[in-house]
Structure formats: structure tokens, C-alpha cells
GUPA-419657 format. One record per residue (C-alpha): x, y, z; residue in three letters; chain. Coordinates in steps of 0.02 Angstrom, whole numbers. Example, Ala and Ser with C-alpha at 12.3 -4.5 7.8 and 13.67 -1.06 7.14 Angstrom:
BEGIN
      px      py      pz  kolmi  lovo
     615    -225     390    ALA     A
     684     -53     357    SER     A
***
This chain:
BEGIN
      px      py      pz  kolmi  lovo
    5152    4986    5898    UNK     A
    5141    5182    5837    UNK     A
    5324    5201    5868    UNK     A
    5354    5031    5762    UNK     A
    5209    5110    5611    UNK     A
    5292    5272    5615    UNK     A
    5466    5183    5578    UNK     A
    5395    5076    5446    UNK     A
    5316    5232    5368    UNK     A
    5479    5323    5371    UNK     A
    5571    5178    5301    UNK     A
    5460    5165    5134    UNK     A
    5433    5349    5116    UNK     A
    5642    5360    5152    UNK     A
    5652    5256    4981    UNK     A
    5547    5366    4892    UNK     A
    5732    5471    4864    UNK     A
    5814    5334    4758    UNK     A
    5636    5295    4648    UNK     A
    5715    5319    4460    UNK     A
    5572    5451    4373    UNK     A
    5564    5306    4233    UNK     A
    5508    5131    4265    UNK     A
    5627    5012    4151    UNK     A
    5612    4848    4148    UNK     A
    5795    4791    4212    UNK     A
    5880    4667    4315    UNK     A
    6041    4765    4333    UNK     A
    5968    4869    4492    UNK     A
    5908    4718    4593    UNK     A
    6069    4630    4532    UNK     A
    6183    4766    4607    UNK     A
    6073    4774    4769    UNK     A
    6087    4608    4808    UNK     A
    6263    4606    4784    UNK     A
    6290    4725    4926    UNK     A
    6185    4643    5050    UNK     A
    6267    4471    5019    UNK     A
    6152    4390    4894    UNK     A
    6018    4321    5004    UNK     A
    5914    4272    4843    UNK     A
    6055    4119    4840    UNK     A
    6006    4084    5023    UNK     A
    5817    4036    4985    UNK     A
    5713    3869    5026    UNK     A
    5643    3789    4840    UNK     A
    5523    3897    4756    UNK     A
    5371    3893    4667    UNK     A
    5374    4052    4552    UNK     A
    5222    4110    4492    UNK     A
    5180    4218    4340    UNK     A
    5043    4260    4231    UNK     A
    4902    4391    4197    UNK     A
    4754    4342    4298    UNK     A
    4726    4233    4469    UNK     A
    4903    4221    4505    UNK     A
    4873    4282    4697    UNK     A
    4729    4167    4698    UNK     A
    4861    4017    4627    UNK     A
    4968    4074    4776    UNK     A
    4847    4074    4901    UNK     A
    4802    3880    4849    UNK     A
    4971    3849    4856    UNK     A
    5002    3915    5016    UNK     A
    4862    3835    5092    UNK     A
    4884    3648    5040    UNK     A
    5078    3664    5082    UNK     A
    5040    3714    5256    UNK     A
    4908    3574    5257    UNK     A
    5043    3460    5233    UNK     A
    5140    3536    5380    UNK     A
    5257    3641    5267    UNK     A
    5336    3802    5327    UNK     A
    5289    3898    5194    UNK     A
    5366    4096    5134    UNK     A
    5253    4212    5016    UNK     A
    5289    4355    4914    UNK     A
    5152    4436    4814    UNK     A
    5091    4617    4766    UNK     A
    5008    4740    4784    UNK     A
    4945    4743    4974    UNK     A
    4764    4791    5011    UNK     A
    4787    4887    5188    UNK     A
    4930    4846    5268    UNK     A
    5095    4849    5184    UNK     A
    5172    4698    5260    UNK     A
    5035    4582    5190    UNK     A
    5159    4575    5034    UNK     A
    5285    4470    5144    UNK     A
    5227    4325    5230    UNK     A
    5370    4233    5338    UNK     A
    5357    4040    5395    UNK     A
    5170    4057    5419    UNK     A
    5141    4237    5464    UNK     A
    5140    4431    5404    UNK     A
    5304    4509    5446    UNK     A
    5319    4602    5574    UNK     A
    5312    4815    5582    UNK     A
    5513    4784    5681    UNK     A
    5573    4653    5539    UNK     A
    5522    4749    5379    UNK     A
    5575    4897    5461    UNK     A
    5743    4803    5497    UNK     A
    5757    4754    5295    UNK     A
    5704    4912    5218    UNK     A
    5836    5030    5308    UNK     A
    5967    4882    5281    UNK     A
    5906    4900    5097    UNK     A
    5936    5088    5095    UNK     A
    6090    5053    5167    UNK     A
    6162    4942    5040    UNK     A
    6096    5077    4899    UNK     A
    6196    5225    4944    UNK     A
    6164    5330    4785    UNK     A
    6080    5215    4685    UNK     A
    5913    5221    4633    UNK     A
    5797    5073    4643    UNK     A
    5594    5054    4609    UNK     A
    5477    5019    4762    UNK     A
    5467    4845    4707    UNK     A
    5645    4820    4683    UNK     A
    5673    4866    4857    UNK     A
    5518    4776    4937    UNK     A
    5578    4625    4835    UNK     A
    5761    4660    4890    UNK     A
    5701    4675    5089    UNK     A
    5598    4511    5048    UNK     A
    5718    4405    5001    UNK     A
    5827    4461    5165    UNK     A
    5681    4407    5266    UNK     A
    5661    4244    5168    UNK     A
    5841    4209    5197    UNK     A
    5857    4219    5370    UNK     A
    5726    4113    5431    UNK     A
    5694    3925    5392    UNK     A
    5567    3858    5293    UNK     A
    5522    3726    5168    UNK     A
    5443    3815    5047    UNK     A
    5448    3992    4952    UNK     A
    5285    4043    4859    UNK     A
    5359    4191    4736    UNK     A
    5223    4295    4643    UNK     A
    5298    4396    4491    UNK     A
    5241    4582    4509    UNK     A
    5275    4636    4331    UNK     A
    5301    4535    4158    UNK     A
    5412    4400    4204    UNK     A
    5593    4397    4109    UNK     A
    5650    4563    4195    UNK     A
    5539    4576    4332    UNK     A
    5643    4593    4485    UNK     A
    5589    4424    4541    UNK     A
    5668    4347    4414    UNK     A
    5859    4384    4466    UNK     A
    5837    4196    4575    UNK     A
    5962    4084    4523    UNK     A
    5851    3943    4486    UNK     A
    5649    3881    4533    UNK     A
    5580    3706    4582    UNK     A
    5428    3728    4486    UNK     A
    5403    3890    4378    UNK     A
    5195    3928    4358    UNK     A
    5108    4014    4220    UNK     A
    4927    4065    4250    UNK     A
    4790    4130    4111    UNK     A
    4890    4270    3998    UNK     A
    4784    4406    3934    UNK     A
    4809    4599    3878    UNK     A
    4872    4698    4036    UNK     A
    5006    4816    4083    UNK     A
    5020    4864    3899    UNK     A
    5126    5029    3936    UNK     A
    5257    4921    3989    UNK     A
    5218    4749    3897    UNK     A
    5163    4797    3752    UNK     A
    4991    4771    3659    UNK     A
    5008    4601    3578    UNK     A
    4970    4447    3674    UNK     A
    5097    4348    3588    UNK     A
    5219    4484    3669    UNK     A
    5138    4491    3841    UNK     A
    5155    4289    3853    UNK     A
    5355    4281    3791    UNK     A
    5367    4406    3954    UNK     A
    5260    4304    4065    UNK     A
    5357    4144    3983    UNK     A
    5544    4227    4035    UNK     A
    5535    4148    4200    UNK     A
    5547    3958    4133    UNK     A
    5711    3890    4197    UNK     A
    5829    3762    4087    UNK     A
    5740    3592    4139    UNK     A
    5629    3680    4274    UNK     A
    5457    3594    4256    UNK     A
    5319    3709    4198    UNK     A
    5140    3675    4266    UNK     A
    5038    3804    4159    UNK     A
    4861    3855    4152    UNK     A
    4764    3820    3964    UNK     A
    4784    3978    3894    UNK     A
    4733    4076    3717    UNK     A
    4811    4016    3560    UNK     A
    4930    4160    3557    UNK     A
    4999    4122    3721    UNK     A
    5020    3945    3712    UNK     A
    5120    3931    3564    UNK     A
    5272    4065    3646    UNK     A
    5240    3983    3817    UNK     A
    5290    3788    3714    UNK     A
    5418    3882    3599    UNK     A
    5493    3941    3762    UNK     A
    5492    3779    3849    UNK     A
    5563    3698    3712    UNK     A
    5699    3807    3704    UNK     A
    5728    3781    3883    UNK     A
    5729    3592    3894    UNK     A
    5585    3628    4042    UNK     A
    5454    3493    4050    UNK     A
    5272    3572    4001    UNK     A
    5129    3513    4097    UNK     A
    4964    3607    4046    UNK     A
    4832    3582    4170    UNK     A
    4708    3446    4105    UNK     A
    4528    3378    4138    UNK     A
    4588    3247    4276    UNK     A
    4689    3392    4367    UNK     A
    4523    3438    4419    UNK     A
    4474    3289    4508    UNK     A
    4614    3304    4652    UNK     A
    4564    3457    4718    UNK     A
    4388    3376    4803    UNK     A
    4235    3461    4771    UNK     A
    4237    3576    4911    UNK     A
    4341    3763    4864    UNK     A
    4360    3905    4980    UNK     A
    4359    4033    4859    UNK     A
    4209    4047    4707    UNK     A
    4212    4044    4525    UNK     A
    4223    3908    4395    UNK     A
    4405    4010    4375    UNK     A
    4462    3977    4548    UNK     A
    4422    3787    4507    UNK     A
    4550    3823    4383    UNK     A
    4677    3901    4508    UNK     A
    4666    3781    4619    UNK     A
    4709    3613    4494    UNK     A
    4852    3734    4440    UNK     A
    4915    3744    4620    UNK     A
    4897    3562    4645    UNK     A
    4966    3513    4480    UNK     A
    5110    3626    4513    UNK     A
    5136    3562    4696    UNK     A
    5151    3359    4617    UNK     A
    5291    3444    4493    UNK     A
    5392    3460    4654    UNK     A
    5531    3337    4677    UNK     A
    5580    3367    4845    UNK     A
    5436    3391    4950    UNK     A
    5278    3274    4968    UNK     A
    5102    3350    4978    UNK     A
    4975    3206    4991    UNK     A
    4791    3198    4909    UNK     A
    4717    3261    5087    UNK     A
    4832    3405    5096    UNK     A
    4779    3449    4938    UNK     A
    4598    3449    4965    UNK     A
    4618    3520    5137    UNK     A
    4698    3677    5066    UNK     A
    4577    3696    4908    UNK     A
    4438    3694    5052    UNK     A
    4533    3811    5147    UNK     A
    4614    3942    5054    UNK     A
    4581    4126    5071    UNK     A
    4630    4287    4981    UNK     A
    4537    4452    5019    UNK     A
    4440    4540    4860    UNK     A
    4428    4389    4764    UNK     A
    4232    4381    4758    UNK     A
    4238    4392    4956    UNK     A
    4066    4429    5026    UNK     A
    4094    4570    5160    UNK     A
    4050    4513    5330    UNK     A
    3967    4618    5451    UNK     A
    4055    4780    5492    UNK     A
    4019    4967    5473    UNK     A
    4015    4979    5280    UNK     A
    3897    4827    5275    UNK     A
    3792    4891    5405    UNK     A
    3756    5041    5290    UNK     A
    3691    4937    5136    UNK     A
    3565    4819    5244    UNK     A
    3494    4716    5190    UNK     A
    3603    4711    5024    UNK     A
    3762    4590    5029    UNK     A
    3908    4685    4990    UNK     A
    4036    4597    4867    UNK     A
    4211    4645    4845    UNK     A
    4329    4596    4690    UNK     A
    4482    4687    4632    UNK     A
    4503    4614    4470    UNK     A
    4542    4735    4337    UNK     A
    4532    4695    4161    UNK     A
    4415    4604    4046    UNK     A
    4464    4408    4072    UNK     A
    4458    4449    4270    UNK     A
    4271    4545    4243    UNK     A
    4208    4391    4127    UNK     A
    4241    4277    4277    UNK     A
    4167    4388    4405    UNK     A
    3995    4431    4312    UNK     A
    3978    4238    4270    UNK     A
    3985    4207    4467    UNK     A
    3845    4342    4478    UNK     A
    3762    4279    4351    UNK     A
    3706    4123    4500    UNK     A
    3655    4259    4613    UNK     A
    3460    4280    4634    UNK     A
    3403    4477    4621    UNK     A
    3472    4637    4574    UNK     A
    3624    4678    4564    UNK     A
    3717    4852    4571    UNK     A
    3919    4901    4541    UNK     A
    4010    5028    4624    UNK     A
    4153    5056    4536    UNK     A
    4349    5144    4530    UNK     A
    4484    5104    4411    UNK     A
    4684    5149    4377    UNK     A
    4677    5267    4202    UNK     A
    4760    5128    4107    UNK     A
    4638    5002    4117    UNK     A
    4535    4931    3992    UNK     A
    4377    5003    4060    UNK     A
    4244    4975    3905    UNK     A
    4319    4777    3904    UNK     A
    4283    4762    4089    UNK     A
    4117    4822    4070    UNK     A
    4087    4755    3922    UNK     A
    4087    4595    4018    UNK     A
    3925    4616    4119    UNK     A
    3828    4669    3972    UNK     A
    3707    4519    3995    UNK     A
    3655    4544    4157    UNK     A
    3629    4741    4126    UNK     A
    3670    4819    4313    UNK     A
    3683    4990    4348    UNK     A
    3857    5063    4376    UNK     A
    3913    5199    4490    UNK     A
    4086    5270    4467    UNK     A
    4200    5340    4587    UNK     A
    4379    5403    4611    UNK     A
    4510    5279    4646    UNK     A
    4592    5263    4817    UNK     A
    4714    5420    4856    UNK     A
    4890    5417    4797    UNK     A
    4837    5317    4604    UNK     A
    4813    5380    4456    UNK     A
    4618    5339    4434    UNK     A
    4505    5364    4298    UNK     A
    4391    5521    4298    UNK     A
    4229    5456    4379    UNK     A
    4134    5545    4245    UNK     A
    4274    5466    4095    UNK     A
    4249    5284    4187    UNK     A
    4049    5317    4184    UNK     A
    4047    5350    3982    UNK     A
    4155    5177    3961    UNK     A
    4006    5098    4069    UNK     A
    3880    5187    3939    UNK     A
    4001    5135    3787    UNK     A
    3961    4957    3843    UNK     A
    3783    4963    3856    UNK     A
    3744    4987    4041    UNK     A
    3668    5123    4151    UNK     A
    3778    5209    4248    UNK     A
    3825    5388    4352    UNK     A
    3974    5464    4409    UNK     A
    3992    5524    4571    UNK     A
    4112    5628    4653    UNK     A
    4177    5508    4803    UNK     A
    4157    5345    4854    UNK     A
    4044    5367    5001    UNK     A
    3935    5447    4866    UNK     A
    3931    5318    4758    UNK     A
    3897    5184    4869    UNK     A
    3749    5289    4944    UNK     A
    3682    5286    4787    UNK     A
    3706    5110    4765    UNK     A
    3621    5080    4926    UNK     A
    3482    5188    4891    UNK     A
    3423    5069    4756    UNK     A
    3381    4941    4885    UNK     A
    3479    4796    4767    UNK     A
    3496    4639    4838    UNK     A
    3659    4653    4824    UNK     A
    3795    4757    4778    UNK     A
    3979    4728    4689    UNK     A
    4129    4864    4739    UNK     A
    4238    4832    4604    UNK     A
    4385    4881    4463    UNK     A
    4524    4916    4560    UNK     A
    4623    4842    4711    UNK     A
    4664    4991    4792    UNK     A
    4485    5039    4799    UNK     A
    4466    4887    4875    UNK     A
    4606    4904    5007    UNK     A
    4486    5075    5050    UNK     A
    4343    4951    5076    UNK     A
    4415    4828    5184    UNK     A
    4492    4953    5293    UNK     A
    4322    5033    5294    UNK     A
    4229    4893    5350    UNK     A
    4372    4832    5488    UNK     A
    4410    4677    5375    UNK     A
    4593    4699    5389    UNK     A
    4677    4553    5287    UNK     A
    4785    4439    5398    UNK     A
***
């Protein structure tokens, strides 16, 4: 197993050489890539292709779950990982393997001689050789960027093309209008590819039907009596996840090939699971330290993700306290902004190594802009000290999914 890590270390830091220094939105790398490694994106199993701003893993993760329920062999793609890098690539059933993506990756750096490519390029490049070259029934595709050029996008076709909640995000590369953001989310709506969509803003909804029109692709928006097929029972919390889940379900009935009955359905919506989606922490080291606190973990990142989270806390009985990282470009006053009701104190930290974090001290004054209490601290492990020090009866890590990668690694919750 170290010789296989090492390799699979080398092989992503090997690609580091061909990163362009500017990130443009483009099919034309992925395009030529897959041209030189025989075009295994026109060698996958039907896909579901998901896009959107927030709870698009969690949409995945539903899907995923009531597929297998119905004894589908079910492929995954989605972004970023939390610990281990091949959580990103999920084959038939299972993580891929340290020898496969290995495998991939140098074939990818192979076919790219001098080209350059982006890490998700490549990833999504190495994916879809995986994907191709073992059977399954299903492909779950998550967008990692936008939509119309995100390198997902170069398939040929989808079965079912998904669009979950838009809202302001990425705004360096998507720009700062919503009605913007959603004609990028919308890009990935095939000619007469049904469209199960989540009820979204104004804004959004109007490109999202302009851009099904255009297309000739049927647009379902999730409705009241989606709702009632998913049971009452749901693995993962929030009034949002609800949400997910009828999206998954309604977007799984869109499919004209495969058959997921009412049970599988339920069964999956029971039994789905995503790490650092409001996931309590169970018992490890880290928790050990904040006894006899609960220690919550959610790596949502912008305002529409924080509203969801504090109205989940909101149910919660006693105090609770955030610790909290985030990237620099992050609407840090929105997300805070959120839990201005329930008023709990905030400690800041650095985000995980490697990411361009905000300044703990910069993140604390966007805490303070928004009305709440809050300190910067100079690590982590400071920062949750702090936290525990306040004897709350429970405390929320938060902001960023790196940070949270940190966290589960830290307690020995290692995603599988």
C-alpha cells in the first residue's frame, strides 16, 4: 500500500507540469485529450449529469443510493475529495483503487505530451477511462465548474441532465449576476434530454426554461407530490436535503431505460450518505477532545448553503459555537450573515494547507460585520480549544471543505 500511495502521489504531483498558469473555461483541452486516448467519454453507460450551485453532491449521493437499491451498478464522479483523492471516482460500487487511478493518470500524461491540461481536466480525463472499461448500468456525473464548458460537459449526450438550487458562487470565473451563473449551470441541457430541475430564484428559472426551450428538452421542476415518494425516513438532515432527495427521485423516473421502483427509492433516501453534510462526528480523537459537546461538520460555503445549515441548528436544544475556515473568495459576511438569529460565537482559523484561505483575523471582522461574536485564532487546534473551552453543547466546524477534509482525517472518519 505505501509503494501504491507513493505512485499515486507521484502521478498527480507529475501533472502539476502541464497545469496552464490561467484557468479558462474551455472544452478544447479535454477535447484533444480524449482524442488521444481513444475517446472513452463515447464508451460510457447512460448518465445522469448533475449541475447546479448548492447540494449537487448531496443530489448524487441520493442518486447513487436508490440506484444501487434497485440493484444497479452504479459509476460516480464528483469533486472535490475530503481525504483521500480517489473518493472523486467511484467504480461499479466502490472507490478506485490506489493501482487503477494510478494506471489512468500516467496513461493521461501519456496521451498529453506537451500539452497542458487543469487538474480537473485530467482527473475527469482518467475518470472517464475508468468508467469506460468496466460495466455498469449507470453513470452519476457531478459538474465541477459552471456547466457549458466545464470539462464534464465534452459527453456526447445525457439520459437525464439535473439542475440543483443556483445561487451566487464562483463569481471570478462565472461572473456576478445570477441570471449569468444559471445560463452556465443551464449549458449542460441536451437537445430533447429531459431536465428534472430543482425550484429555483426567479432569475434562474427564466434562463434555465429559455434554455430548455431552445433545446426541445422536456422541463420537469420538482413539485409538491415529488415529495411524497421519497418516504418519510432521510439519511441525511435538512428540510434542503428533503429537497435533494425528490430531485434525485424525480430525476431517476425521467430515465427511460432503467426501472427504479417506489421501494428503491425510499430505501436509498433512508440510506444515503455523504460526509460534511451536517454529519454529526462519531466518536474518535477530535470528538473525544470536545466531551461532552457534539461535534458537527458541514462544508457548505456560501450564503444559500449557511441558511440551510443554521435553520437545522436552529432544532438543536443549547448553545451552540462555530469554528470556522474559508477559501478568500467566499462570501464570508453572507454566510454569516445567515446565523444572525441564533447569535453563536465564531472562532476563525486558517484553511487547510495548500488553499488560499481567508486571514483568520479578515474572516473574524466578516463574523463581526454580521452581527456575531467572534475571535481569530492562529490554527485550528486553537480555535477549536477555544471552542471547547466554552463548554457548548455543541459545536459546528464549518465554511470550507477542505477544512473539513482536515477534520475527518483528524478524527479517523475517513470517507469510504
Amino acid at each position: 500500500m505505501i509503494n501504491a500511495l507513493s505512485r499515486l502521489d507521484q502521478a498527480l504531483a507529475d501533472l502539476k507540469t502541464h497545469y496552464p498558469q490561467l484557468i479558462e473555461l474551455s472544452l478544447g483541452r479535454i477535447e484533444t485529450l480524449l482524442t488521444k486516448l481513444g475517446n472513452p467519454h463515447h464508451k460510457l453507460p447512460p448518465i445522469i449529469h448533475v449541475a447546479g450551485t448548492n447540494g449537487k453532491v448531496s443530489t448524487c449521493a441520493f442518486l447513487r443510493a436508490m440506484a444501487e437499491a434497485a440493484g444497479l451498478r452504479v459509476h460516480v464522479y464528483t469533486s472535490p475529495h475530503l481525504v483521500r483523492f480517489n473518493e472523486r471516482i467511484r467504480i461499479a460500487g466502490d472507490l478506485i483503487s490506489d493501482e487503477a487511478l494510478v494506471d489512468c493518470l500516467e496513461r493521461v500524461k501519456a496521451g498529453l505530451g506537451d500539452g497542458q491540461i487543469t487538474q480537473f481536466e485530467a482527473t475527469t480525463a482518467a475518470a472517464f477511462l475508468a468508467f469506460s472499461e468496466t460495466p455498469a448500468d449507470l453513470l452519476i456525473l457531478e459538474v465541477g465548474l459552471g456547466g457549458r464548458f466545464d470539462a464534464t460537459n465534452i459527453i456526447p449526450t445525457a439520459a437525464v441532465s439535473v439542475i440543483s438550487p443556483v445561487d451566487y458562487d464562483h463569481k471570478q470565473f462565472l461572473g456576478d449576476k445570477l441570471e449569468g451563473i444559471a445560463g452556465e449551470k443551464a449549458g449542460i441541457i441536451r437537445p430533447s434530454v429531459p431536465v428534472a430541475c430543482a425550484v429555483q430564484r426567479p432569475e434562474a428559472a427564466g434562463v434555465i426554461a429559455g434554455e430548455a426551450e431552445t433545446r426541445n428538452a422536456p422541463l420537469h421542476v420538482l413539485q409538491r407530490a415529488d415529495f411524497e415518494v421519497i418516504g418519510e425516513d432521510l439519511a441525511l438532515l435538512g428540510a434542503h436535503q428533503r429537497a435533494n432527495a425528490a430531485l434525485a427521485a424525480k430525476a431517476l423516473r425521467l430515465l427511460d431505460t432503467l426501472e427504479i421502483d417506489a421501494d428503491a427509492v425510499r430505501a436509498g433516501a433512508a440510506s444515503a450518505s455523504w460526509p460534511a453534510r451536517m454529519q454529526k462526528l462519531s466518536p474518535g480523537p477530535l470528538v473525544s477532545r470536545a466531551e461532552p459537546a457534539d461535534v458537527w461538520l458541514d462544508g457548505g460555503h456560501n450564503p444559500h448553503a449557511a441558511r440551510a445549515v443554521a435553520a437545522l441548528l436552529s432544532d438543536l436544544l443549547g448553545e451552540t459555537v462555530l469554528v470556522c475556515a474559508m477559501m478568500a473568495s467566499k462570501d464570508a459576511e453572507g454566510f454569516f450573515a445567515a446565523f444572525s438569529d441564533l447569535s453563536p460565537r465564531v472562532h476563525t482559523c486558517p484553511n487547510s494547507d495548500g488553499h488560499q484561505g481567508r486571514a483568520p483575523e479578515d474572516l473574524a471582522d466578516a463574523a463581526r460585520r454580521a452581527g456575531l461574536e467572534a475571535t481569530g485564532h492562529s490554527s485550528f487546534d486553537a480555535a477549536f480549544r477555544a471552542a471547547t473551552d466554552e463548554k457548548p453543547a455543541q459545536i459546528l466546524i464549518c465554511g470550507s471543505l477542505y477544512l473539513s477534509g482536515d477534520v475527518l482525517e483528524m478524527n479517523r472518519t475517513l470517507p469510504d
